[in-house]
C-alpha positions as CSV (number, residue, x, y, z in Angstrom):
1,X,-66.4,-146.3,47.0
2,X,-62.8,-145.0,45.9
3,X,-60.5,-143.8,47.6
4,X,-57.3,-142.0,46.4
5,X,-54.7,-142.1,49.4
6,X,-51.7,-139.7,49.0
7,X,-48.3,-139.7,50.9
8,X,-44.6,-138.2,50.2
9,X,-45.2,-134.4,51.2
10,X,-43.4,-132.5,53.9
11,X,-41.3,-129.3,54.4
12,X,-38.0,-129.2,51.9
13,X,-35.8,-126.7,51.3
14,X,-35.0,-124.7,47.8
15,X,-33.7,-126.9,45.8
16,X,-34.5,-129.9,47.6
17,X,-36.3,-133.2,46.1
18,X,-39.8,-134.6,47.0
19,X,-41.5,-137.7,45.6
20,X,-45.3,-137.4,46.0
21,X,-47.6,-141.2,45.8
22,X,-51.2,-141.7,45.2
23,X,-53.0,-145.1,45.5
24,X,-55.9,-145.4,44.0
25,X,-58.8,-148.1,45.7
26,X,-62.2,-149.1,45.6
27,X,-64.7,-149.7,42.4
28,X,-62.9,-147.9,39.4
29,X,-63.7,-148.9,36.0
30,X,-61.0,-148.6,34.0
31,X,-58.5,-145.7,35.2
32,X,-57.5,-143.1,32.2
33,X,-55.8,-139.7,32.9
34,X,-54.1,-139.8,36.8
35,X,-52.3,-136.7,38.0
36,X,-51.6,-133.8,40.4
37,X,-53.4,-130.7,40.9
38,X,-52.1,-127.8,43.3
39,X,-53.5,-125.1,45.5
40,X,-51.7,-122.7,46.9
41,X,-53.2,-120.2,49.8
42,X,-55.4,-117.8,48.1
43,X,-55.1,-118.9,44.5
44,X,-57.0,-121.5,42.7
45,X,-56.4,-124.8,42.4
46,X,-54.1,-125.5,39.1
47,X,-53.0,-128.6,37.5
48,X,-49.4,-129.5,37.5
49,X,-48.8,-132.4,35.7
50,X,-51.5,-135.1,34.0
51,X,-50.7,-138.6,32.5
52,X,-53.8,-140.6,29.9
53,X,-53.9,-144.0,30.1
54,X,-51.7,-144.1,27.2
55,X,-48.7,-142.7,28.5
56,X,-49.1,-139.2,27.1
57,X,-48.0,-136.6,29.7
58,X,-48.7,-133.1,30.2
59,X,-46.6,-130.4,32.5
60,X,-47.6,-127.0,33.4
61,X,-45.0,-124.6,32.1
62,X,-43.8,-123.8,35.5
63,X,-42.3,-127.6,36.6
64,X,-41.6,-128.5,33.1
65,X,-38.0,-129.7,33.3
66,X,-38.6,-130.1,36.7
67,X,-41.5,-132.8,37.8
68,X,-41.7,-135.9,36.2
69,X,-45.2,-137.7,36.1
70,X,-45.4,-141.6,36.2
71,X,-47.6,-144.1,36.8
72,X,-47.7,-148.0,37.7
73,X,-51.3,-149.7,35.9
74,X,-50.7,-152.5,37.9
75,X,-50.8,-150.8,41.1
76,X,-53.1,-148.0,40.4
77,X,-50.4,-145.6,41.7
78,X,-49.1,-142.4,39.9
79,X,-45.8,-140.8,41.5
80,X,-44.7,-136.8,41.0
81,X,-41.1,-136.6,41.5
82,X,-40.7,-133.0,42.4
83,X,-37.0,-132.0,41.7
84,X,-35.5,-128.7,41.8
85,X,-37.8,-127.0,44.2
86,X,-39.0,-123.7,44.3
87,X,-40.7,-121.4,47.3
88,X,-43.5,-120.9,44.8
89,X,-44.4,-124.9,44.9
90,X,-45.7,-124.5,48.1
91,X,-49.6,-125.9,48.1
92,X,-51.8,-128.9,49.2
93,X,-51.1,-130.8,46.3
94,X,-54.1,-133.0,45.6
95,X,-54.1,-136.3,43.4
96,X,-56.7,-136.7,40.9
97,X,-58.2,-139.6,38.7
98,X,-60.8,-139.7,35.9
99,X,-62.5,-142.9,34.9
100,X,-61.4,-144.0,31.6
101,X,-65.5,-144.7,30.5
102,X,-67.5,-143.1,32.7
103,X,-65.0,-140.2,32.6
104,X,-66.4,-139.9,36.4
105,X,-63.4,-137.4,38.5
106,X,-61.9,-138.7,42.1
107,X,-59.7,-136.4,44.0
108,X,-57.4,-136.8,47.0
109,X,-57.8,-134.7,50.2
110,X,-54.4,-133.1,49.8
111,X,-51.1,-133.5,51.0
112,X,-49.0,-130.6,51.9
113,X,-45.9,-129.8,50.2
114,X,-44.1,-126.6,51.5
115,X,-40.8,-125.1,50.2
116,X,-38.4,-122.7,52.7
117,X,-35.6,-122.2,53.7
């Protein structure tokens, strides 16, 4: 069983900073892209920023320059430092790991990340 356990959300203000954290446990074989997707209420769920197993990272236009995307191998974590918010980052913002072989997908239950002043 894996489990993908997510913590740094909360309520900032434009502007503000957030660092998001996903842990990844259980029986994963070999971990190759990790990264955040967002959902916002009534839109569907988009990816933000991904990271392969090489180091290669990917940003959505809209938190380019903004987010940075990192990850620690050793501790099966990847980290979104959100900088610069925005009101329009507000979403559950859900982690989400692919299996580097069996290219099986694992997704966190969300953590909410709300931007107002």
């Amino acid at each position: 069983q894996v489990q993908l356990v997510e913590s740094g959300g909360g309520l900032v203000q434009p502007g503000g900073s957030l660092r998001l954290s996903c842990v990844a446990s259980g029986s994963i074989y070999g971990i190759g892209d990790m990264g955040w997707y967002r959902q916002a209420p009534g839109k569907e769920r988009e990816l933000v920023a991904l990271v392969s197993s090489s180091g290669r990272t990917n940003y959505d236009d809209s938190v380019k320059g903004r987010f940075t995307l990192s990850r620690d191998n050793v501790k099966t974590t990847v980290y979104l430092q959100m900088s610069s918010l925005k009101v329009e980052d507000t979403a559950v913002y859900h982690c989400y790991i692919r299996e580097l072989v069996r290219r099986f997908e694992y997704w966190g239950q969300g953590i909410q990340v709300t931007v107002s002043s």
